[in-house]
LUMKE-457520 format. One record per residue: x negated, y negated, z of N, C-alpha, C in turn; residue in one letter. Coordinates in steps of 0.02 Angstrom, whole numbers, plus 32768, in hexadecimal, padded with zeros to 4 digits. Each point is the difference from the previous one (the first is absolute). Layout:
# LUMKE-457520
XYZXYZXYZA
...
# end
This chain:
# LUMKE-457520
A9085FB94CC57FEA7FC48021801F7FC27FE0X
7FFD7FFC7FB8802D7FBC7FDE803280118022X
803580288007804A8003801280057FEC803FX
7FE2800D80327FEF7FE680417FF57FA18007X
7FCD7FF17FCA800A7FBF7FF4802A7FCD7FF2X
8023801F7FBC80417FEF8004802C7FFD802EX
80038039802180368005803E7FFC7FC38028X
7FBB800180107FF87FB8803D80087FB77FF1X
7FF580007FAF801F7FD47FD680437FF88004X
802F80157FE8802D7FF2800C802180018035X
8001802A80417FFE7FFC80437FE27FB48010X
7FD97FD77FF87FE67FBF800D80337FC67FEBX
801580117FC680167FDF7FC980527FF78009X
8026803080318017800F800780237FD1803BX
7FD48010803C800F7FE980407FE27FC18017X
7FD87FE07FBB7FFE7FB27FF780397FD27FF5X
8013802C7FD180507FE67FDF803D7FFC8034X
7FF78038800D8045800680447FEB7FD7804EX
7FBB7FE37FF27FFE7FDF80517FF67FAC7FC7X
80127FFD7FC17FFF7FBE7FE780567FE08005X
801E80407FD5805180108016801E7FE88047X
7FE28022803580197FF180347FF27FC08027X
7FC87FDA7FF67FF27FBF800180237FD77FEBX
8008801F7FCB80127FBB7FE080617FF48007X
8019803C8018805F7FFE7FF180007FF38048X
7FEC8010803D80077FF2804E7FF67FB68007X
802F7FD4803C7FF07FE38002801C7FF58054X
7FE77FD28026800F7FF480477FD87FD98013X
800C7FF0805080007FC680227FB77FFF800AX
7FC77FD5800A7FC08000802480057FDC802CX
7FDA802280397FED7FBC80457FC280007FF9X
7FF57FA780207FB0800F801380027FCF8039X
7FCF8026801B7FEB7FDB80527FBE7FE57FF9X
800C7FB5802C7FC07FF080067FFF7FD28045X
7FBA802780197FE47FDB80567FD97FCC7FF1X
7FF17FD580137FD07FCA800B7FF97FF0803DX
7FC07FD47FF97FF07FF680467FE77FA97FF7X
80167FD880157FD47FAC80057FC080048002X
7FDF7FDE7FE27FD47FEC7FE87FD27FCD8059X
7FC9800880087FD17FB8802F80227FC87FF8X
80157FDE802C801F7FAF7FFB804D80027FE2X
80188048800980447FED7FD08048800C802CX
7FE27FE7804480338010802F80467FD87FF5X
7FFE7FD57FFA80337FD07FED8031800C7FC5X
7FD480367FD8802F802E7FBC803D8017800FX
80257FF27FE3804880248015801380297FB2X
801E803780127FF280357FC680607FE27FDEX
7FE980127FC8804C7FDE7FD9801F80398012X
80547FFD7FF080258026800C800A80287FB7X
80007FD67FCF7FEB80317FBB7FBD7FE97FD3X
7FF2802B7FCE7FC87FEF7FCE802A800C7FD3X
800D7FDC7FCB802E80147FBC7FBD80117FD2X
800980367FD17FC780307FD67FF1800E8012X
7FD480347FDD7FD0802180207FC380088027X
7FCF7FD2800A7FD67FD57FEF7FFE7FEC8056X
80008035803C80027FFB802E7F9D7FDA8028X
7FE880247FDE7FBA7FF480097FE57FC88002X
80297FE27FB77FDC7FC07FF080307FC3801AX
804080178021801E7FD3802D7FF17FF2803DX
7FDC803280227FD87FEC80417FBE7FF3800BX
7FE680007FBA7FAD7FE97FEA7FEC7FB98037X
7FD5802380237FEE7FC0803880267FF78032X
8029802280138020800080397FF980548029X
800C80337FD88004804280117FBE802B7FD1X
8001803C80187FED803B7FE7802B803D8007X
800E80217FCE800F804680047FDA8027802DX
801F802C80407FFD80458016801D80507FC4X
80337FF77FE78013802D7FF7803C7FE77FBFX
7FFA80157FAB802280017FE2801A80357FCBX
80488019800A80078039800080417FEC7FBFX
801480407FCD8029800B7FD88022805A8023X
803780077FED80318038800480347FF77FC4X
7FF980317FDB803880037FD3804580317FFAX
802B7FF97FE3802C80328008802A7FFB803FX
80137FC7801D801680038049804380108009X
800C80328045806280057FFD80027FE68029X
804B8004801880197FE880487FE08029802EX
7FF47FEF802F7FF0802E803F7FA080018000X
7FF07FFE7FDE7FBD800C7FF97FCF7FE1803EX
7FC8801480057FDB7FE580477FBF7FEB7FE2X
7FED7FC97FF47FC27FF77FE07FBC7FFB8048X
7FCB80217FE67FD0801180357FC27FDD7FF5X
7FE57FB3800E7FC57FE87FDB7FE27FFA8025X
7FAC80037FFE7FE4801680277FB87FE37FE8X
7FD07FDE80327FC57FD87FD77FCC80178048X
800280237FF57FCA801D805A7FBF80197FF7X
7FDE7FF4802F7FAF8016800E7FF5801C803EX
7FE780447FFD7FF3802C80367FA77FF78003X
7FF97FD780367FB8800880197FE88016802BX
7FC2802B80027FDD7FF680467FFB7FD28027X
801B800E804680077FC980287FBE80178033X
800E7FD8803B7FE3800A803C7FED8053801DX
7FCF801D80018006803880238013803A7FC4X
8032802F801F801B801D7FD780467FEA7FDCX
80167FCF800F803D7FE07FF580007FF67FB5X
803C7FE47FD380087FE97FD880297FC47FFFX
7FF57FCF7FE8800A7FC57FE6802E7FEE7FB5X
80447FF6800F802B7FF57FCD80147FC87FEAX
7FF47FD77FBC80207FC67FFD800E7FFC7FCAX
803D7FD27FF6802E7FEE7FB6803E7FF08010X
8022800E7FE5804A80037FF1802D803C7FF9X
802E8011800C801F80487FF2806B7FEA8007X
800A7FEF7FCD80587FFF8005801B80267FEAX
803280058014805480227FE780367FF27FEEX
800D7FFF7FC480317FCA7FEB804480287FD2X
803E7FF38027804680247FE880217FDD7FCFX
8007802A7FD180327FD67FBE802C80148000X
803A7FDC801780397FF17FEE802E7FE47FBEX
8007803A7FC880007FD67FBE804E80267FF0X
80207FFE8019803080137FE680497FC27FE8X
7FD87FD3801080337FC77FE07FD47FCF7FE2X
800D7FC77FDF7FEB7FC87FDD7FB37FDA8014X
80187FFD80387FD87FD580397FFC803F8029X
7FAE80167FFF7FDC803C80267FF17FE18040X
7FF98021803C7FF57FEB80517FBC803B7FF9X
7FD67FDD801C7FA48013801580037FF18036X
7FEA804080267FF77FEF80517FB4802E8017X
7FF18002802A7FCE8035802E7FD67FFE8021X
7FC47FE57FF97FD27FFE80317FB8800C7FEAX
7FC77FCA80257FBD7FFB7FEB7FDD7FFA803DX
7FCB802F80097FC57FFC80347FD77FE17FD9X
7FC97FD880317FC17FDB7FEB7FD4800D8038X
7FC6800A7FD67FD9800180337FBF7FF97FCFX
7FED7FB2801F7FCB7FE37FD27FD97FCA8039X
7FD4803B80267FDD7FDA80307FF37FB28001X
7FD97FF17FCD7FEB7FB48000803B7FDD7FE5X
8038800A7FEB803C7FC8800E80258009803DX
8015803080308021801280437FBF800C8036X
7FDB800280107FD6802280267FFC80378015X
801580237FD17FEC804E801280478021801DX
80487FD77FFE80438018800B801C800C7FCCX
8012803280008035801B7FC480337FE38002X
80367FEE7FD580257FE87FE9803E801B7FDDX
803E7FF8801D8029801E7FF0803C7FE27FE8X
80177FEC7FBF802B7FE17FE9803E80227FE5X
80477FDA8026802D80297FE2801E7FCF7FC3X
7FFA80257FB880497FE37FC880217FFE800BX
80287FCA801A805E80157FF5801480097FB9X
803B800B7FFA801680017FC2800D7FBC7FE2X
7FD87FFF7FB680067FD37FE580127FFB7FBAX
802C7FCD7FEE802780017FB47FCF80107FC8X
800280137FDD7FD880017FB6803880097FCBX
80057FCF7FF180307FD47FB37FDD800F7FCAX
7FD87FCE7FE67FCE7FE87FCA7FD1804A7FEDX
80107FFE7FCC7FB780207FEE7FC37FBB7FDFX
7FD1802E7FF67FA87FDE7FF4800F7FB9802DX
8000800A803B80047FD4803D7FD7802B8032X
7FBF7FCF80197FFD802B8045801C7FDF804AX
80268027801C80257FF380367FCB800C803DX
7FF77FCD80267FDC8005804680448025803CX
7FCB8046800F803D8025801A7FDF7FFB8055X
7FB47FE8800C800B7FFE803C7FA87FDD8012X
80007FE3801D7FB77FF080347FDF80118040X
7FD07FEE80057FF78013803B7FD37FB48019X
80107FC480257FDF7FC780127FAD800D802AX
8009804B80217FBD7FF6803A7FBB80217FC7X
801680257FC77FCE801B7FD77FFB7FD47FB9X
80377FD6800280017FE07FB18017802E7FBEX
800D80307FFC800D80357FE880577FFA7FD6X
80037FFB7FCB804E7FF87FE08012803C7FD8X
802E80108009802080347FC0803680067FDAX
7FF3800A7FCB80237FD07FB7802B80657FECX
803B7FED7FE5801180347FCF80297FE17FB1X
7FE580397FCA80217FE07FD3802D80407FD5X
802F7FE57FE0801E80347FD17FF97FF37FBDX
7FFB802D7FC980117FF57FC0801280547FD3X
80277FE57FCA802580457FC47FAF80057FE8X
7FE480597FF87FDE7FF77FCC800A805E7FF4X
7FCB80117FD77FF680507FE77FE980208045X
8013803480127FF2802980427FD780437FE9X
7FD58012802B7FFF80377FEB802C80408015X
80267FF8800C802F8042800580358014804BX
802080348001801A7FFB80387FD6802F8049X
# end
């Protein structure tokens, strides 16, 4: 039974080290996405075209709220990011009732300046009336890192969406 202990001991001790190892020598690109939505009275807001730092939250303090803020690490070219902020309710009857946000977003990183393109449904009854919403990304530049880039809006829901890049530790491939 001690030898067994040991075993799991060093087995622990072991594969702490090698997931500290691999943390720490990897390194790659992070995105992060973030939805907002305007705020009561903030129609007249016009969403910037960048936020320089990080510090997205507290740049739209009083104007917006977050729907949906998301990190991905480790990113390649080609990749399809899938974000998704949804609520499946009982609706009417036997029906169900869906609302949030749900995008798709293509990275294009194979040169300097990455192109983000894809596409976001909305469907957030009390800002549209109960119409879903269908927004296409075109492709858009991303230069800068720790910049968030406004990659697309939507005027009839109030609804903005920001992407950002930065180098950090990944977890793996």
């Amino acid at each position: 039974m001690k030898k067994l202990g040991w075993v799991c001991a060093l087995m622990m001790s072991w594969s702490g080290l090698s997931a500290t190892l691999a943390m720490a020598s990897e390194r790659g690109t992070h995105v992060h996405v973030a939805a907002f939505f305007k705020l009561p009275g903030q129609d007249a807001f016009q969403w910037p075209d960048e936020i320089k730092g990080e510090n997205i939250i507290g740049a739209l303090d009083g104007k917006a709220d977050f729907l949906v803020l998301t990190q991905t690490v480790g990113i390649h070219n080609g990749d399809v990011l899938n974000i998704q902020n949804d609520v499946l309710r009982e609706g009417s009857g036997s029906d169900f009732a869906d609302l949030g946000i749900d995008c798709q977003l293509s990275v294009n990183s194979s040169n300097p300046v990455w192109k983000v393109g894809g596409k976001c449904e909305i469907f957030l009854p009390h800002l549209n009336a109960g119409e879903k919403v269908l927004g296409i990304i075109k492709p858009h530049e991303i230069e800068s890192e720790k910049v968030w880039h406004h990659v697309w809006d939507d005027p009839k829901t109030g609804v903005g969406v920001y992407f950002f890049k930065e180098t950090g530790a990944v977890l793996g491939d």
